[in-house]
C-alpha positions as CSV (number, residue, x, y, z in Angstrom):
1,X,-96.7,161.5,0.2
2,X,-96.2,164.2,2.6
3,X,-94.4,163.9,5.9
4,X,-95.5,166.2,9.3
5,X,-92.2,167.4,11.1
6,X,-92.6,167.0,14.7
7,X,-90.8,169.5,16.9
8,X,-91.3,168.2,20.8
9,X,-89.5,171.5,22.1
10,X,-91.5,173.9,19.8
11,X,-94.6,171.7,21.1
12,X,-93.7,171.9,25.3
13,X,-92.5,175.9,24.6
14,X,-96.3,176.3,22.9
15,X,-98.0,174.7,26.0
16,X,-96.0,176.8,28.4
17,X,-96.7,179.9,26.6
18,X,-100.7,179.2,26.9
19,X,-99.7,178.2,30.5
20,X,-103.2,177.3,33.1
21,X,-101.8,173.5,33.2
22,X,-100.1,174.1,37.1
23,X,-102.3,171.9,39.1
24,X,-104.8,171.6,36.4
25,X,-106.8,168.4,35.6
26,X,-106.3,168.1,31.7
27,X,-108.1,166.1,29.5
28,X,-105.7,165.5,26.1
29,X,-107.7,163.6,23.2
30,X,-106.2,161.9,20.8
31,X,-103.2,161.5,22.6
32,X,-101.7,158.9,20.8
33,X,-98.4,157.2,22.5
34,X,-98.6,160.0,24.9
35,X,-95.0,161.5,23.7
36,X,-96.7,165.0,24.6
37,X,-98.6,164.1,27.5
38,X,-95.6,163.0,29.4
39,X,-93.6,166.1,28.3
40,X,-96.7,168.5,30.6
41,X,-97.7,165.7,32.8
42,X,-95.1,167.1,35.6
43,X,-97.3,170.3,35.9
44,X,-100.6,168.7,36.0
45,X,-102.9,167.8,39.3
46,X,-104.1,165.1,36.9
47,X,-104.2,163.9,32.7
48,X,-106.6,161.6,31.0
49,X,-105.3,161.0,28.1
50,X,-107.9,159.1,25.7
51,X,-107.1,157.7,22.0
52,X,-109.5,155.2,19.9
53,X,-106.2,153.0,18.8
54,X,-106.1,150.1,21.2
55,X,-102.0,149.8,20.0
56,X,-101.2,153.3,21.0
57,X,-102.8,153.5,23.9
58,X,-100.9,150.6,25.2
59,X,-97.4,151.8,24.1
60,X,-98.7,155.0,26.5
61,X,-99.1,152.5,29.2
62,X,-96.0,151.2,28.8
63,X,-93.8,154.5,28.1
64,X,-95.6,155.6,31.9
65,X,-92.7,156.6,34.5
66,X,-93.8,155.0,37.3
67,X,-93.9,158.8,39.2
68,X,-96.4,160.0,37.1
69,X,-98.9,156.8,37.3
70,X,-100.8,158.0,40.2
71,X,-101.4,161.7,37.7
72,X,-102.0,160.5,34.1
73,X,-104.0,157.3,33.3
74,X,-104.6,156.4,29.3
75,X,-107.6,155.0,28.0
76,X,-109.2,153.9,24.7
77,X,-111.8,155.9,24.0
78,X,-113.4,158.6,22.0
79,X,-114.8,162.2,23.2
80,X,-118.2,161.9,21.5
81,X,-118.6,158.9,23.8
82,X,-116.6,160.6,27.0
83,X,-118.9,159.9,30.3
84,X,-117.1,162.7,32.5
85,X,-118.9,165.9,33.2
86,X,-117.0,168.6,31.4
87,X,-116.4,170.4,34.8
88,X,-114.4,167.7,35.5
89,X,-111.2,169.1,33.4
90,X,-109.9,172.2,34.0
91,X,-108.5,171.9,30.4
92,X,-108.8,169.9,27.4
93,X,-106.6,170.3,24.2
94,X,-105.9,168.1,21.4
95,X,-102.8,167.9,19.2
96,X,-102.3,166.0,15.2
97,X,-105.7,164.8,16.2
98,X,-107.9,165.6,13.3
């Protein structure tokens, strides 16, 4: 079996290369334990992170600095089943999601 090598700085550099997240409302699926989310979150106006495993969200919830709870909420969910208007998000990316 094959392992994926996760790079967090290659990862943050990407994002700020694409750049658009300052004061943007992001939408992140499949965001997991939210180890990315929290390394953009700073930049954001706002992140909904959603993932369908009930486990990972929860570590998310718990990995939160408190600063950033009023910015980035976590929820278990799916995007086929999302009930936000896509002019709600400014952006929406996804990352070792499929």
């Amino acid at each position: 079996m094959s392992r994926i090598a996760v790079d967090p700085a290659r990862e943050t550099a990407a994002l700020s290369l694409l750049g658009g997240l300052e004061g943007a409302r992001v939408l992140e699926v499949g965001c997991g334990e939210g180890r990315l989310t929290l390394a953009y979150a700073r930049r954001t106006r706002s992140v909904l992170g959603i993932d369908p495993d009930v486990e990972r969200i929860a570590e998310a919830k718990r990995a939160l600095p408190a600063d950033l709870a009023g910015r980035v909420r976590f929820e278990v969910g799916d995007v086929v089943e999302l009930r936000r208007p896509p002019a709600a998000f400014d952006a929406v990316f996804l990352s070792h999601s499929l």
